[in-house]
C-alpha positions as CSV (number, residue, x, y, z in Angstrom):
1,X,0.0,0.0,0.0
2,X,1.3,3.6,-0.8
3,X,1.3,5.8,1.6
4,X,0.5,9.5,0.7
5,X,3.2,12.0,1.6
6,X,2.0,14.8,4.0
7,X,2.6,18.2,2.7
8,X,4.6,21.0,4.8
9,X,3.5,24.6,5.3
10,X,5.6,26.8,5.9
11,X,4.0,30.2,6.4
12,X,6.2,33.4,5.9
13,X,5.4,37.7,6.3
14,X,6.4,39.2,2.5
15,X,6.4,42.9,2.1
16,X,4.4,44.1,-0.9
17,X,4.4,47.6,-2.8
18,X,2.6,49.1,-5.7
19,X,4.4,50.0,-9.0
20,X,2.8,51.7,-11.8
21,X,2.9,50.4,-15.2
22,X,5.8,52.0,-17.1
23,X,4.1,51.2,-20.5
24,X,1.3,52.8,-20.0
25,X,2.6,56.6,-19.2
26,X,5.1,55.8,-21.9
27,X,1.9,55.7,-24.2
28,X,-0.2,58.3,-22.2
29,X,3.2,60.4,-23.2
30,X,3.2,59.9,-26.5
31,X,-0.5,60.6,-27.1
32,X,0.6,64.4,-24.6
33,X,3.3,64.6,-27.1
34,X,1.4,64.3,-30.8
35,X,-1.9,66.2,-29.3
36,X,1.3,69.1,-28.8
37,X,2.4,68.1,-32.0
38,X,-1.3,69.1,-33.5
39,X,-1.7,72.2,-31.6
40,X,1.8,73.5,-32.8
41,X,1.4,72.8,-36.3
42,X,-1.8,74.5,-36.5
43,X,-1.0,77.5,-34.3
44,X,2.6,78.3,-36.2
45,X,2.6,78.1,-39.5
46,X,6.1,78.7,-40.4
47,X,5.8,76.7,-44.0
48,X,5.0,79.8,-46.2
49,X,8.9,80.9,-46.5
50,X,12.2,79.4,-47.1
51,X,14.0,77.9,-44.3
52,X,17.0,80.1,-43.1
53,X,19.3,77.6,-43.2
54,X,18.2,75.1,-45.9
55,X,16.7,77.2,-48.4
56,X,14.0,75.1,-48.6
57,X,9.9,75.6,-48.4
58,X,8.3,72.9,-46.6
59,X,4.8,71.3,-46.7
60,X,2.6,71.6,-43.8
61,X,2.6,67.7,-43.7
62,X,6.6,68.1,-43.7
63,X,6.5,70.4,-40.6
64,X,4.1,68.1,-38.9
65,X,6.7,65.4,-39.1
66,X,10.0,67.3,-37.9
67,X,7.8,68.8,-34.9
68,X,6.2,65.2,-34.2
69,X,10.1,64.0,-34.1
70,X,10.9,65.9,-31.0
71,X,7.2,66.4,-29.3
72,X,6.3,62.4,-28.8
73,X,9.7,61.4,-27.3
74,X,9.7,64.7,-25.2
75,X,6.1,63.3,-24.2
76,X,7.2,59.8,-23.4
77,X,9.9,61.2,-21.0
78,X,7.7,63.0,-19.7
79,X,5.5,60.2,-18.8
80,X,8.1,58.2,-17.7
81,X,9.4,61.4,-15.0
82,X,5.9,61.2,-14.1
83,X,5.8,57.6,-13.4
84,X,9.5,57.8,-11.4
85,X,8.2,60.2,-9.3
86,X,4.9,58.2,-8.1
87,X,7.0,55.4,-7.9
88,X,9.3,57.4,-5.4
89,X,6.6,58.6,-3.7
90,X,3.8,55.6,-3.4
91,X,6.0,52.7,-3.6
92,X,7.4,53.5,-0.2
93,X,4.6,52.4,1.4
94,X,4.6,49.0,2.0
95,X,2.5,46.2,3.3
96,X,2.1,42.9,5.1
97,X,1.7,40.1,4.0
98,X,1.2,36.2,4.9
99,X,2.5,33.9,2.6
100,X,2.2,30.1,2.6
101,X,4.6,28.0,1.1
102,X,3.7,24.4,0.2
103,X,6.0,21.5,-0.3
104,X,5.6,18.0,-1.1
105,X,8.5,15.2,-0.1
106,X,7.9,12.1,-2.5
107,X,9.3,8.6,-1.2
């Protein structure tokens, strides 16, 4: 006859913190960071003369594109100083709690 092993329980305190999700004000960022983009664009319309330094006349949809390169990542960092400093200030706080840990000797 086989006997059935007995499990052990072991029961231990764990500390536990909230973090917030990084991904998410990295996105919430970049959407700060293109609604900039369209308010810009519209408000400064520098597109009707030549650039000073390249000679060139750009498209509106040209300008869009060089201010959407530095709005969205200055958005995402942004989020992401955002989401340092409620992680600096929330994850300090810490609490208890039990934890049960289960093992199993087979014969």
């Amino acid at each position: 006859m086989s006997e059935t092993p007995a499990p052990r329980t072991e029961v231990d305190v764990a500390k536990v913190r909230r973090a917030p999700k990084y991904g998410v004000f990295a996105a919430l960022g970049a959407a700060v960071g293109l609604v900039a983009t369209l308010i810009l664009a519209t408000v400064f319309d520098g597109t009707s003369e030549a650039s000073p330094f390249t000679e060139v006349v750009y498209s509106p949809s040209q300008a869009f594109g060089f201010i959407l390169l530095w709005c969205v990542p200055a958005g995402i960092l942004l989020g992401m100083l955002v989401a340092l400093v409620l992680d600096w200030t929330i994850g300090r706080r810490t609490r208890d709690v039990r934890v049960a840990h289960e093992s199993v000797d087979e014969v």
